[in-house]
N, C-alpha and C positions, 0 to 999 in steps of 0.2 A: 248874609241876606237880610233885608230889612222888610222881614214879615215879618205875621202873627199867624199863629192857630189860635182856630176858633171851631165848634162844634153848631153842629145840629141838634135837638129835642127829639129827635126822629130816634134817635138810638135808645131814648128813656121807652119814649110814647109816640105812638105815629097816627098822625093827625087823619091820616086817608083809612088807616085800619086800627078803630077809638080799639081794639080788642087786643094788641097789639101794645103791653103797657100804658092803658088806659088809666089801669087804677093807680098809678107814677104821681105823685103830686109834681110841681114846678119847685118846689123847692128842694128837689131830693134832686133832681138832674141839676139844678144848677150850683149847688153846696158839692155834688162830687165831681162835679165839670173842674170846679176851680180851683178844689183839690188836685184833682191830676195837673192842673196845671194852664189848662186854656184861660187864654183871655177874652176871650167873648164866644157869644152864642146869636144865633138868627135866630127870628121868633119862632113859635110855634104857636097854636091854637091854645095856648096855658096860660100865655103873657097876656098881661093887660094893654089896650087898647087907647089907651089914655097917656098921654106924654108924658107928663112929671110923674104918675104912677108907674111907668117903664121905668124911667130914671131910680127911680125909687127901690123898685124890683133888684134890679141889675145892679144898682148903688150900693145895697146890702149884701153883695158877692163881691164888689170890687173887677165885676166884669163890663166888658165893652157889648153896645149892641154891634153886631157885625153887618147884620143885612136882616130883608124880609121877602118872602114869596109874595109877588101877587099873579092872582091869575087874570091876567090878560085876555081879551077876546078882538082883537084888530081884526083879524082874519073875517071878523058879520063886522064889527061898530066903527063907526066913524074914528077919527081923531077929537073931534071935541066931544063925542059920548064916554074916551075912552081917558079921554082930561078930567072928567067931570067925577067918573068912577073912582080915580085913581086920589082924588081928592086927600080924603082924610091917612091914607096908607104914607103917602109920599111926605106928607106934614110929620106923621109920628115917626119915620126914619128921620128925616131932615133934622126933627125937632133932638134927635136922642145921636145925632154926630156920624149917622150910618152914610156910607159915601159912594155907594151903591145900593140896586133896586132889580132884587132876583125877577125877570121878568120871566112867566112861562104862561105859554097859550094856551088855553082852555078848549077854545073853541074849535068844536067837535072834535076834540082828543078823548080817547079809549083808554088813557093813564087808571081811570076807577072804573070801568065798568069791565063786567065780567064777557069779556070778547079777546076772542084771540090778536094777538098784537098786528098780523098782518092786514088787518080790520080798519089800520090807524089813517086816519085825511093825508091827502097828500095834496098839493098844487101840483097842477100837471102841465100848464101851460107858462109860457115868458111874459102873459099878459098879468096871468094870474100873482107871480114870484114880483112883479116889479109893479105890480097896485098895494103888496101887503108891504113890500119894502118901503115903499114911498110912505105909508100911513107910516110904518114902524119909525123910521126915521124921525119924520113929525113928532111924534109923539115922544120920543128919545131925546129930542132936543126942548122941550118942555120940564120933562123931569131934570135935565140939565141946568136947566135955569133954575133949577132948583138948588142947585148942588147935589144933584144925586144922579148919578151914571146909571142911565139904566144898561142890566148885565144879563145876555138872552141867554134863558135854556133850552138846551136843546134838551130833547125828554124823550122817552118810550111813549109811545104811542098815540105822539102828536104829527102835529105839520112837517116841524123840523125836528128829525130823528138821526137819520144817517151821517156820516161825513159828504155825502153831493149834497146836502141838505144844509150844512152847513158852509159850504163854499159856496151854494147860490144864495144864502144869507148876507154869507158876510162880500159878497161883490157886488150883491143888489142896493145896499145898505148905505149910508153915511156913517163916517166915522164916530157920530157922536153913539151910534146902536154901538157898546161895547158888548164880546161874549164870555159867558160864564162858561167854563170851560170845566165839563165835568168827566172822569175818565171814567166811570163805572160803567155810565151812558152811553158813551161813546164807541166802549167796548161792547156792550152788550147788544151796541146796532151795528155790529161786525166793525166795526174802524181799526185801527191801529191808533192808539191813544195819542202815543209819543207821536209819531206822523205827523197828526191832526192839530197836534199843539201847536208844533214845529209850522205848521203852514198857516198859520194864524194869529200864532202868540203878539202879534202889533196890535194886535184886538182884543186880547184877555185881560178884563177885569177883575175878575174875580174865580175861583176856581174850587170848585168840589171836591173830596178826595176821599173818593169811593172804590175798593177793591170788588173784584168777581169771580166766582167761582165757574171758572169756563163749560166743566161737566152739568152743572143746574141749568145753567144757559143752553147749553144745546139742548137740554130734556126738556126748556120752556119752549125753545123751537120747536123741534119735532113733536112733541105733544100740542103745541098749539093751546099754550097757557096764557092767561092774562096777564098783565104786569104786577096784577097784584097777587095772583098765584104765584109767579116765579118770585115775589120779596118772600112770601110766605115759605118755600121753599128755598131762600136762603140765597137766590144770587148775587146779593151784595154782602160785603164784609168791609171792613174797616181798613186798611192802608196797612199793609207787610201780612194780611193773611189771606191773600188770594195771586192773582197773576200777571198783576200790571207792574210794570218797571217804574218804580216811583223815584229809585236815586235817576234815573232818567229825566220824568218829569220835573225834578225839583232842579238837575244842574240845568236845563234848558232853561227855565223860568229864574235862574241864577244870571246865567248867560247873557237872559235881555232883561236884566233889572228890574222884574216884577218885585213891585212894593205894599201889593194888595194881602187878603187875607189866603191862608190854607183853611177848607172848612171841612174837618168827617164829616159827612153824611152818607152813613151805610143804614139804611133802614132794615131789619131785620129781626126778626124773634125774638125778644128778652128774654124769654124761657127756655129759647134754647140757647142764645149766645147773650150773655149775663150783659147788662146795660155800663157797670163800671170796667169790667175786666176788656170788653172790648173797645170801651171809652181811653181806655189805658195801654191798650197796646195802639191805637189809630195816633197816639198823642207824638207814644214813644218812639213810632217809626217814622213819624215826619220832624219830630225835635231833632233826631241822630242828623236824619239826611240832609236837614237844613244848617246843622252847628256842622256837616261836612261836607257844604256845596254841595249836596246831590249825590259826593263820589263815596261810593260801599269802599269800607276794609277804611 
């Protein structure tokens, strides 16, 4: 298979919860990233802002930028508000070789505030899914011109959460809107991962790879937790310690010659799940299943 792994900062220090290995310098995550073995990392709120000072960052690891979050608000701004925004983010990926642009919606999502998840916007109507599509679009094909694919998240506690959420995405949508295809997410908004892959993978640029722990999950349900109470309690974990079928994932994404990155992003407790040892097992379970097509044993 002709990927890469590549990591998130999220597992050092987590940018939505500063308390949550805050006190992590950028260079302790990115000197034991490269030890274990990844080649690149997305930004985080640690990295410099500045293009030849990224370069420079990342230079001195011997690592690749892989991608960067921005948050998006289509859903209220126009297309050329959301041109004008995306400005200096889309130059500093562009500028540092990143070939994708983690897009996720902000607006009016419940991702950080303290509200229960079924709290989260939804569009409800076919007028409303094919005005944000038509901007989305637009604006997808701008970053393109960029050379940079912009690649949609689907998220907890936004617009597009569920898998109908993402079928009315991705049918509203033009081909240039590629999806970031994350299975923590996906799971965690009741989907079938593998499923969801599978009926989309012609549109996966780029792709997450997030494990769950099913029992935290239903205690965030029925308790009616936030999203960021259930990271704090541990719903997410790194790839081979929770319940998603990744040799699955991986031989499907084998299957249609995905060439993009594998990224951990399991946000969760450093205190309680140690930053390199879970950095080391997320690495080690997606090296095995990609040096063996996806197939266990």
């Amino acid at each position: 298979m002709k990927v890469k792994i590549g990591i998130n900062p999220i597992s050092w220090s987590n940018d939505d919860l500063p308390s949550l290995g805050g006190e992590t310098p950028l260079a302790t995550a990115l000197a034991e990233g490269r030890e274990i073995g990844y080649q690149g990392f997305e930004l985080g709120n640690k990295f410099p802002r500045e293009s030849a000072a990224l370069r420079k960052v990342l230079g001195e690891y011997g690592l690749e930028l892989v991608s960067g979050w921005y948050s998006g608000a289509l859903a209220h701004r126009s297309v050329e508000e959301e041109i004008a925004a995306v400005g200096p983010h889309l130059a500093l990926l562009a500028d540092n070789g990143a070939r994708v642009m983690v897009y996720g919606e902000v607006a009016d999502s419940i991702q950080g505030l303290p509200q229960p998840l079924y709290k989260r916007p939804r569009f409800f109507t076919a007028a409303q899914w094919d005005a944000y599509a038509e901007r989305l679009t637009r604006f997808a094909r701008h970053t393109l011109a960029h050379g940079v694919r912009l690649a949609y998240h689907h998220h907890m506690g936004a617009y597009v959460e569920t898998p109908a959420d993402v079928d009315e995405l991705m049918r509203r949508t033009g081909p240039e809107v590629g999806l970031l295809f994350d299975t923590g997410h996906m799971s965690f908004a009741g989907g079938d991962a593998v499923a969801l892959l599978a009926r989309h993978i012609g549109r996966v640029c780029h792709v997450h790879c997030k494990d769950v722990r099913p029992g935290v999950v239903r205690l965030a349900r029925n308790n009616d937790w936030s999203f960021l109470e259930a990271v704090i309690n541990g719903a997410f974990t790194v790839p081979g310690d929770g319940s998603i079928d990744f040799a699955a994932v991986v031989g499907l994404l084998r299957d249609h010659d995905y060439t993009g990155w594998l990224v951990v992003e399991a946000e969760q407790d450093p205190v309680v799940a140690p930053s390199y040892a879970y950095a080391q097992k997320g690495f080690r379970t997606l090296h095995e299943l990609v040096a063996a097509g996806g197939r266990q044993g």
